[in-house]
C-alpha positions as CSV (number, residue, x, y, z in Angstrom):
1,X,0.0,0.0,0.0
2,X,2.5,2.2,0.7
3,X,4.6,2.1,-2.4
4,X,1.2,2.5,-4.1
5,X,0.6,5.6,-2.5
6,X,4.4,6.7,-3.1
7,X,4.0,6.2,-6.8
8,X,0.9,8.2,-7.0
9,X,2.4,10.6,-5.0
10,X,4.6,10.9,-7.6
11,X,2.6,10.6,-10.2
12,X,1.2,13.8,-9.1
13,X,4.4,15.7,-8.2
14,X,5.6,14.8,-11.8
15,X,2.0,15.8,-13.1
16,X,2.2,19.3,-10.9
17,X,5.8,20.1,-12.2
18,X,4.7,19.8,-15.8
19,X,1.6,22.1,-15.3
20,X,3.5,24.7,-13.6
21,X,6.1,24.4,-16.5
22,X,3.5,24.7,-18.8
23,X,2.4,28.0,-17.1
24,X,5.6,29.9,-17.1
25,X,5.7,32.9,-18.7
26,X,7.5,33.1,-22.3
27,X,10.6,32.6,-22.3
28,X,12.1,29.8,-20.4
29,X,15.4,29.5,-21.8
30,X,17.8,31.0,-24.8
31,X,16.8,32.4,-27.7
32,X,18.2,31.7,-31.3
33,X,18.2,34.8,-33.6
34,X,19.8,33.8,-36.8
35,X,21.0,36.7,-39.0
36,X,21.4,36.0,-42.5
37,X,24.3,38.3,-43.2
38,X,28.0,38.2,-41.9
39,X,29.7,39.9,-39.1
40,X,30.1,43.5,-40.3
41,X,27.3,44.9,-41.9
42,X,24.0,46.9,-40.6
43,X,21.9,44.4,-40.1
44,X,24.4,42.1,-38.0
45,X,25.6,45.4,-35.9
46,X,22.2,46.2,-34.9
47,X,21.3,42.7,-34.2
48,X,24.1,42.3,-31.8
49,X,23.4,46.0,-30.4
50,X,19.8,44.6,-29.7
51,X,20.6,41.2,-28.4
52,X,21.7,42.4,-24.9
53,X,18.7,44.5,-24.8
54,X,16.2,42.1,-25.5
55,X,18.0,39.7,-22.8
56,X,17.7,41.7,-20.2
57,X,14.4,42.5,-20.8
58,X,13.2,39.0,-21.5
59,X,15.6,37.7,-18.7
60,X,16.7,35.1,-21.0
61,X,19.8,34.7,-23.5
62,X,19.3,35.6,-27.0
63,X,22.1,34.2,-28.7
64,X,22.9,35.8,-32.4
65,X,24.4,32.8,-35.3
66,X,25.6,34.1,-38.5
67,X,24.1,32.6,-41.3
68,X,24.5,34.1,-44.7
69,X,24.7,32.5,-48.6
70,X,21.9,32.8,-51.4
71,X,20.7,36.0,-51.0
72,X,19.6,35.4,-46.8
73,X,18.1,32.2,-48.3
74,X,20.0,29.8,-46.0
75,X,19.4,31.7,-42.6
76,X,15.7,31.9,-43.1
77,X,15.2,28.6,-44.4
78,X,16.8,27.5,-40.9
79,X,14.0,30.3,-39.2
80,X,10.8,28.5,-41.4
81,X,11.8,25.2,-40.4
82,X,12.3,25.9,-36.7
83,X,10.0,24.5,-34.2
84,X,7.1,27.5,-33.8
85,X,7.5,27.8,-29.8
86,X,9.0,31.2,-30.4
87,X,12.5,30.0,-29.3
88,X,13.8,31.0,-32.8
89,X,13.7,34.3,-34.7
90,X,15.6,35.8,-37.7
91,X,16.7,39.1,-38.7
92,X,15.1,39.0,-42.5
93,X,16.4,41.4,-45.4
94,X,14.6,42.6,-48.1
95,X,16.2,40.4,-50.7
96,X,15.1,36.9,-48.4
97,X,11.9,38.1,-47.5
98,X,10.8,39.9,-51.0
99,X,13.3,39.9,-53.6
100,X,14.4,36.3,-54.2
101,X,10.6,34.8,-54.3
102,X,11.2,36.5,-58.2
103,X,14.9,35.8,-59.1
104,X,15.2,32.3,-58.0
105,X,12.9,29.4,-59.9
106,X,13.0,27.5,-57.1
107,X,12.9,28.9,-52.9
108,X,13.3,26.7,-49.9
109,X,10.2,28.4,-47.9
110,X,7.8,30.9,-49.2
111,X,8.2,34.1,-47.6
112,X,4.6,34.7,-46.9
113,X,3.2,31.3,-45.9
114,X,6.1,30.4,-43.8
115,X,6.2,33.3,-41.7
116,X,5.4,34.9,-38.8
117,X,5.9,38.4,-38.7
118,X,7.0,40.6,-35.8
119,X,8.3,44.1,-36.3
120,X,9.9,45.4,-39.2
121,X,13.5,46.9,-37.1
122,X,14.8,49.2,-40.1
123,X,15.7,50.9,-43.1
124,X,18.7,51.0,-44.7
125,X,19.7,53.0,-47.4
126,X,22.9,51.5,-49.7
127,X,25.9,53.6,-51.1
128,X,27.3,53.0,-54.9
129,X,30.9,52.8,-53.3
130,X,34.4,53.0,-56.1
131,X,37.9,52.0,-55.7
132,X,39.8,55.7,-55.6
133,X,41.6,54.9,-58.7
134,X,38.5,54.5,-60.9
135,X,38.3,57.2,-63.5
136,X,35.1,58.5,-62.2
137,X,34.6,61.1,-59.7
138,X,30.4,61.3,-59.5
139,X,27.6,59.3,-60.8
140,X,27.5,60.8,-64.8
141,X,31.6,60.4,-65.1
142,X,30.5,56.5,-63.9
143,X,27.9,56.3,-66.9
144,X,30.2,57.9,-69.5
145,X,32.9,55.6,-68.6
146,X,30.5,52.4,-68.6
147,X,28.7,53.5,-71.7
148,X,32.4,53.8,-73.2
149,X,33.1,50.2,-71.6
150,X,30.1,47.7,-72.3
151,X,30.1,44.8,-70.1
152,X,33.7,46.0,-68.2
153,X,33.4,47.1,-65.0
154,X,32.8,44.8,-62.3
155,X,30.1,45.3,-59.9
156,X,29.9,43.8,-56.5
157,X,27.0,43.8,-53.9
158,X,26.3,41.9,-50.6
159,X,24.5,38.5,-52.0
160,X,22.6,37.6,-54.7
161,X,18.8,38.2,-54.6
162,X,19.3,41.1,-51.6
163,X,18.2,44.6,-52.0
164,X,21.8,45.4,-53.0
165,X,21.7,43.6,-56.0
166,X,18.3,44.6,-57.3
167,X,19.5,48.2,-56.5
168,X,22.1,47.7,-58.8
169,X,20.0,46.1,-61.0
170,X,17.9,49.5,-60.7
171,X,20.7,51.9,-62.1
172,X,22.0,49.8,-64.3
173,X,18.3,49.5,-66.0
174,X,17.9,53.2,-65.1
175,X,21.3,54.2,-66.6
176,X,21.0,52.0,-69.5
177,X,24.7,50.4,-68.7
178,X,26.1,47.5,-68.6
179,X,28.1,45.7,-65.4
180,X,29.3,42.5,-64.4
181,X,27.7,41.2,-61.3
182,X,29.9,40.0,-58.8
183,X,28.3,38.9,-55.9
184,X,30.0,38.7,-52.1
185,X,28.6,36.7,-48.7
186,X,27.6,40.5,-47.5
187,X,28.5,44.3,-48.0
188,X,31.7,43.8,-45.5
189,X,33.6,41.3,-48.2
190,X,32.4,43.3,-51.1
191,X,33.2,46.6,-49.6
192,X,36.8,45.3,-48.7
193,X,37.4,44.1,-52.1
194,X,36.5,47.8,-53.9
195,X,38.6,49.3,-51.3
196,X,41.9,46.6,-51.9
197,X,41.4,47.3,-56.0
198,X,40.1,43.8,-56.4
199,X,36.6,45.4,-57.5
200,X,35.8,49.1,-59.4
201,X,32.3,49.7,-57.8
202,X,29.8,48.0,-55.5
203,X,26.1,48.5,-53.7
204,X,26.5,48.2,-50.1
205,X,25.1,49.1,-47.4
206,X,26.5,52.3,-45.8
207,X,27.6,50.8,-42.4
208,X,30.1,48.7,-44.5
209,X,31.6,51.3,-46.1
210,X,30.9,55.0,-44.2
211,X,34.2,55.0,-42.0
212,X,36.0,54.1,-45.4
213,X,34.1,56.8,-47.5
214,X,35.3,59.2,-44.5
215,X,38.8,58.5,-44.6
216,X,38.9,58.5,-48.2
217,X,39.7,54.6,-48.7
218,X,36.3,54.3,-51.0
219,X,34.4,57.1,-53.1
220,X,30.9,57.4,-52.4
221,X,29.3,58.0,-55.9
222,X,25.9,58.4,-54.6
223,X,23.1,56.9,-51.7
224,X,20.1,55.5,-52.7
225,X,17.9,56.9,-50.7
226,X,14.9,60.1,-52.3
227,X,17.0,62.3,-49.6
228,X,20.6,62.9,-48.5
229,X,21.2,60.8,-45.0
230,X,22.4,62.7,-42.3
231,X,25.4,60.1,-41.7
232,X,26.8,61.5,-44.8
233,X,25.3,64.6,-45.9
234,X,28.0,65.1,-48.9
235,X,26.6,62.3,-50.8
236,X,24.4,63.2,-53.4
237,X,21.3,61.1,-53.8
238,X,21.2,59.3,-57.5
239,X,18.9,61.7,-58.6
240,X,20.2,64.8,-57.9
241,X,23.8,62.8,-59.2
242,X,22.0,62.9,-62.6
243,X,19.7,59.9,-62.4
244,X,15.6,61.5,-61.3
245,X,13.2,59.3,-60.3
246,X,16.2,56.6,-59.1
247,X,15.2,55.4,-55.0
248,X,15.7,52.4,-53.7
249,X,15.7,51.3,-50.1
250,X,16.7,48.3,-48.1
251,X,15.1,47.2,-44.4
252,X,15.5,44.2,-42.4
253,X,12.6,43.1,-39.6
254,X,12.4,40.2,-37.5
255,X,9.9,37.1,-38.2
256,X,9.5,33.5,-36.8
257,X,8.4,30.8,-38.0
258,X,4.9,30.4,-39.4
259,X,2.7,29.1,-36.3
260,X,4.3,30.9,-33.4
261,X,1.7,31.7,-30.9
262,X,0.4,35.2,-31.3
263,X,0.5,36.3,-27.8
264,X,4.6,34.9,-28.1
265,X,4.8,37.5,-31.3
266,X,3.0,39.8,-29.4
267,X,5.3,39.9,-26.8
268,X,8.4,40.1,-29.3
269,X,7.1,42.6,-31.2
270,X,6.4,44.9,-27.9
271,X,10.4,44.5,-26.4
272,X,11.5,45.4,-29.8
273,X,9.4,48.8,-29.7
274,X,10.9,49.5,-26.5
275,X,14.6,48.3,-26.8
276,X,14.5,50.5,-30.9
277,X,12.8,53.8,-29.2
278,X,15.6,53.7,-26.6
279,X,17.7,56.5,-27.0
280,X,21.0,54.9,-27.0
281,X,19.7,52.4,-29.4
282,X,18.8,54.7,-31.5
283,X,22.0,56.2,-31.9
284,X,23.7,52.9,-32.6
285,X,21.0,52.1,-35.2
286,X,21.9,55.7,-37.0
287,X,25.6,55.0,-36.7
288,X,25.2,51.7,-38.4
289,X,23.7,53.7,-41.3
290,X,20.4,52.8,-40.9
291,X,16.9,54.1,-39.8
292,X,14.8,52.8,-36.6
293,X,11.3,51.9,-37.9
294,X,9.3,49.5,-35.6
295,X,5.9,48.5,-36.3
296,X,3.0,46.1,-36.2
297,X,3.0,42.9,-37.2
298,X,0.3,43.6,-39.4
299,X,2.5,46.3,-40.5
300,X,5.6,44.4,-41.1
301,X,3.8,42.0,-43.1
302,X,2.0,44.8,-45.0
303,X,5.5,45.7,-45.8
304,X,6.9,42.2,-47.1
305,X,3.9,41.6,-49.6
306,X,3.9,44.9,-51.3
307,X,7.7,44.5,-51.6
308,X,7.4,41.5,-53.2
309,X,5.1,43.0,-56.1
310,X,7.6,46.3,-56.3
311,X,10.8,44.0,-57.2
312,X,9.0,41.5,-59.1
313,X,8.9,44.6,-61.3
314,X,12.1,45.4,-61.1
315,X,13.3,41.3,-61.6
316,X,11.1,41.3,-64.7
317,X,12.3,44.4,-66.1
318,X,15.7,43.9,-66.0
319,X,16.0,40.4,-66.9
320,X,17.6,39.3,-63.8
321,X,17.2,35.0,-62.6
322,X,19.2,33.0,-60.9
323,X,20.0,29.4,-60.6
């Protein structure tokens, strides 16, 4: 009788434990947040810049893992196939979560249906960055000298399928030119290489090449943005550089995978408002060249599915697939 009543006893103990567990507010342990770029660019600065944040606030780790190649491809992929207990979360670009759906024939998740969204964290605008030796000291000398040069200059960007790309894509539609793509694992790489001479141009973003640009390691031929940034308020916009009606803008937002709990996206989305309104983040956000915009989730995924109609456009126009 006794050892019956012990093993109910525990029975019951083990029952207790797993309903308290069951009852403990989100999170319980670490949290993954994949980025899909490498160390060095905006979207990798401001993830670790918000990591430490969100920790202390959730009172839980999150833990950031590099994981870039195929436009962001294989960082979300690893985000959409996650378990949906809000334990995993990834820092999407423009080019994974809009952009690639129309250059490649085949994608590993769709970027709609396998998504949960939770705040959109910012915009970036991208610089068309030369080595100083290039022949071309503004925008127009650039289009002469590729107009004289067909299918010559080398053009490098941050990953195919990523806003970078398609922004290049942009000018050289816009500018009727022609450039070889070259495409790098991230801005950082591709940014090094215009700098070293290995590359004459690229389209990064401006946190990978703004301390460069400054010391007068790269040219900064013009941003992308409709209006100068105030991170660099010498560098003409395209248009006014000779090219009207040229804008084209990167952003990166956080999503999990398609599933998640909404009162666990809820709660995301809220510490992500506070930690990107705090003035100190703010600051960091601006220094790494980008633009604090939190939002909605309804918001962010507003954002994702009209992107996906305004580059399909773009992908169409130009020409541009990949394998």
């Amino acid at each position: 009788m006794r050892s019956i009543i012990r093993g109910l006893m525990a029975a019951g103990a083990a029952l207790w434990l797993g309903l308290a567990a069951a009852q403990q507010p989100y999170p319980t342990k670490s949290i993954r947040f994949i980025v899909t770029f490498p160390p060095g660019g905006s979207s990798d600065l401001i993830a670790r810049a918000l990591a430490p944040v969100l920790a202390d606030r959730l009172r839980q780790q999150v833990l950031v893992e590099n994981r870039p190649g195929a436009g962001g491809n294989i960082g979300m992929e690893l985000v959409a196939r996650a378990a949906p207990d809000g334990y995993t979360m990834g820092l999407g670009a423009a080019g994974a979560l809009a952009v690639n759906v129309s250059l490649y024939p085949k994608m590993p998740y769709d970027p709609v249906k396998d998504f949960a969204p939770v705040s959109n964290v910012a915009f970036v605008p991208f610089f068309l960055i030369a080595n100083p030796s290039l022949p071309a000291n503004n925008l127009q000398e650039l289009v002469a000298l590729a107009s004289a040069k067909p299918g010559e200059l080398m053009l490098g960007y941050g990953g195919n399928g990523t806003a970078m790309h398609l922004s290049g894509e942009l000018f050289k539609l816009m500018a009727k030119v022609q450039l070889v793509n070259v495409p790098y694992k991230g801005s950082g790489p591709a940014a090094l290489d215009t700098m070293g001479g290995q590359l004459p141009l690229a389209m990064v973003d401006v946190a990978s090449a703004i301390a460069q640009v400054k010391a007068g390691r790269l040219k900064a031929l013009a941003v992308t943005t409709a209006k100068r940034i105030g991170i660099a308020p010498d560098v003409p916009t395209f248009a006014e550089a000779g090219l009207p009606g040229y804008e084209a803008i990167g952003w990166f937002g956080v999503v999990m995978p398609a599933g998640t709990p909404p009162e666990i996206v809820g709660r995301m989305n809220a510490e992500l408002a506070v930690a990107l309104r705090r003035q100190e983040m703010r600051e960091r956000v601006i220094a790494a060249g980008a633009e604090p915009s939190p939002g909605t989730p309804e918001e962010f995924g507003a954002l994702i599915r009209s992107e996906i109609d305004k580059w399909a456009e773009v992908v169409r126009a130009s020409g541009a697939k990949l394998d």
